[in-house]
N, C-alpha and C positions, 0 to 999 in steps of 0.2 A: 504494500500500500504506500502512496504518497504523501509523507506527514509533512505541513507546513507548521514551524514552531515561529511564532511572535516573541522573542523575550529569551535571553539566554543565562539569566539569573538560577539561582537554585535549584526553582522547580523547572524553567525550559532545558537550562542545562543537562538537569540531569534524565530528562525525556529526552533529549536529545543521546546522551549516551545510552538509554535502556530501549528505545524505538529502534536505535541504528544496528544495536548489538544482536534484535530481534530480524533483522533482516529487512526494513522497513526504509525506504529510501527521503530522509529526511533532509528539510531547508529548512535552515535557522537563518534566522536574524533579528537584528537588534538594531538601537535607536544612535549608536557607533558607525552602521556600515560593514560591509562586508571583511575588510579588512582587517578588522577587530576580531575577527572569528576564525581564522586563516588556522590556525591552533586546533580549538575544536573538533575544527572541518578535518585537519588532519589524522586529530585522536580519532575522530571518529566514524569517518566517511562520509559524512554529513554533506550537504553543498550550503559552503556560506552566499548570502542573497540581501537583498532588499527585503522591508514587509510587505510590500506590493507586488515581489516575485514570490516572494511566501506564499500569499493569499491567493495567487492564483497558479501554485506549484503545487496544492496536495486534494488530496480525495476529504481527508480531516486536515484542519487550519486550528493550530493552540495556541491564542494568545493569551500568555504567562508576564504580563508586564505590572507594575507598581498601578495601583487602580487609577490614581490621578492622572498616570502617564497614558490612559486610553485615549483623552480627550486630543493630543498629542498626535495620534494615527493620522493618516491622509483620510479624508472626507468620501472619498472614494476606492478606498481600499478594497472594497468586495466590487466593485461594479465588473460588470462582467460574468461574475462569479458564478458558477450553475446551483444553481435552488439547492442542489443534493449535497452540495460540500457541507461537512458537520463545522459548523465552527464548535472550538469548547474554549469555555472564562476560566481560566484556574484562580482570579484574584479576590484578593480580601483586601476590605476597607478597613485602614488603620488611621484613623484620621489624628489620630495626638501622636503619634509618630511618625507618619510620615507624608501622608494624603494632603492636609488639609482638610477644610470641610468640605464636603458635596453636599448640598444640600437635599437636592433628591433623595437621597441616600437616608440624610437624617432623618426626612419627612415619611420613614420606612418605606421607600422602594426597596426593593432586595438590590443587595449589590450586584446582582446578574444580569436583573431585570434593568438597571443600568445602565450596563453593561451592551448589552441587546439595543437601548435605544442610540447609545453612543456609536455603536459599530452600524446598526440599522438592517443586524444581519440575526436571525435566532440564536440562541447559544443553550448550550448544555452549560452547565456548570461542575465539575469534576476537578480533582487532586488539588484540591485546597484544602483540605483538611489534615493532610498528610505533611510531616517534617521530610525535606530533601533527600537526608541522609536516610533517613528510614523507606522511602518511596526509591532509592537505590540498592538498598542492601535486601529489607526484609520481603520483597517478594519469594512466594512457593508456590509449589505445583498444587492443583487440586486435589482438595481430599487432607493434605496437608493438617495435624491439628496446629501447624502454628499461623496459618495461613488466616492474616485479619483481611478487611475485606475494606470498602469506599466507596461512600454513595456518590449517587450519580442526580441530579435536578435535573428537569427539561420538557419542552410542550411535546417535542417531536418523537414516541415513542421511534420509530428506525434509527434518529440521532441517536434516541439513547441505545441503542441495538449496537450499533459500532461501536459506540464510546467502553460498553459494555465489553464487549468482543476485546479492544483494547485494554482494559482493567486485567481481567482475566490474564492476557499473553501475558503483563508485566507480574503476573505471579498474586493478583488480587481477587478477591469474589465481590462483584459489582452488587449495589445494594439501590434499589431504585427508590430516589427520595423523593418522588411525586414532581408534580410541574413546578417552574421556575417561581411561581409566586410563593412556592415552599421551601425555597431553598434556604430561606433566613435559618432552616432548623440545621443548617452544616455550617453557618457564617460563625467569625470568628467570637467566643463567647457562651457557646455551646457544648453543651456535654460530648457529643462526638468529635469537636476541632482539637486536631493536637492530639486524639486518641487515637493507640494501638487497640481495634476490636475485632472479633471476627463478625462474622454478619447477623447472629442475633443480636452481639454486642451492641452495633451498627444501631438496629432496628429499632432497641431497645433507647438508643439513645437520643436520635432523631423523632421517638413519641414524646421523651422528656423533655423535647425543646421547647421555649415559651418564646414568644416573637419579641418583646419588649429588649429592644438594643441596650446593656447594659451600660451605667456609664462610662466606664474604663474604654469603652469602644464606642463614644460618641466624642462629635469634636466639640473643642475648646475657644474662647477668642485669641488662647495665644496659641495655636495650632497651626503649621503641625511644631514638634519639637525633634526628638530622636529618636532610635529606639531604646538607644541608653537613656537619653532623658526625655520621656514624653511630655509633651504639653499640657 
């Protein structure tokens, strides 16, 4: 399959080494240029690109970028783009460390749903909830007891079909988190962000979600700050 990765931080990074190792002919890029990625592309067979060769290099497009930096994309990033491409948001809003405020955001849109209106393209929302290191190391095969698992948000069951498909190759059991206006139950603040679970864990954790943005994860007038020192 064609992966186009947006964003070559943590989480595209290391999709970008676990997609490529999977045999998956991946385009990375970032808000650097291709030349910044020469590296990567080498570790890892990757083709470094533009995000407008991204967006219209894969069958799945994952932009993995800092939320505030969507607004930042080209305007026309998908035009073109055939209806069937998955897009997927891996992002999470941090707005005292590093976002700013969006307002949208505040006024509870889900950070997906966002997401989707900034891009102008559907999106699934997936591997946000997962630490880097952990989303490279701890995948297993199925059946596995140590095998935790990662929901998946989205309107388009087939997106979420691939996206799934995908989970899975990387060693995960896909858990479906209902459509995008539910995704608040995997944003950051929630019993399942940041956990290792297998998929009743999963289940169980995304029932205990309550929508109310907690305030450590809403923004500030002096926002954003670091993540050493939030705002």
């Amino acid at each position: 399959m064609n992966i186009g990765i947006i964003g070559a931080g943590q989480i595209g990074g290391t999709l970008t080494r676990r997609l490529s190792a999977l045999s998956h002919q991946v385009f990375v890029a970032n808000s650097r240029g291709p030349e910044s990625l020469m590296q990567l592309a080498k570790e890892t067979g990757a083709k470094a690109v533009s995000p407008v060769e991204a967006a219209r290099s894969g069958d799945v497009v994952i932009v993995t970028i800092p939320e505030a930096k969507v607004r930042d994309l080209p305007r026309d990033l998908f035009a073109g783009v055939p209806d069937d491409v998955v897009v997927v948001d891996t992002g999470n809003y941090y707005p005292r460390e590093r976002d700013g405020r969006i307002d949208e955001i505040e006024s509870n849109l889900t950070e997906s749903q966002w997401v989707q209106q900034q891009l102008g393209r559907p999106v699934v929302k997936a591997f946000n909830n997962i630490y880097a290191h952990h989303l490279m190391d701890f995948g297993r095969p199925p059946g596995d007891s140590k095998r935790f698992a990662l929901p998946i948000a989205g309107d388009d069951d087939h997106a979420k079909t691939v996206v799934s498909s995908l989970v899975n190759e990387l060693g995960f059991d896909p858990v479906d988190a209902g459509r995008l206006a539910e995704s608040w139950r995997q944003q950051p603040g929630t019993p399942v962000y940041g956990a290792d679970l297998d998929a009743a864990g999963v289940r169980r954790a995304l029932a205990e979600a309550t929508p109310e943005r907690k305030p450590r994860w809403r923004g500030t007038p002096d926002s954003p700050g670091s993540f050493a020192n939030p705002a």
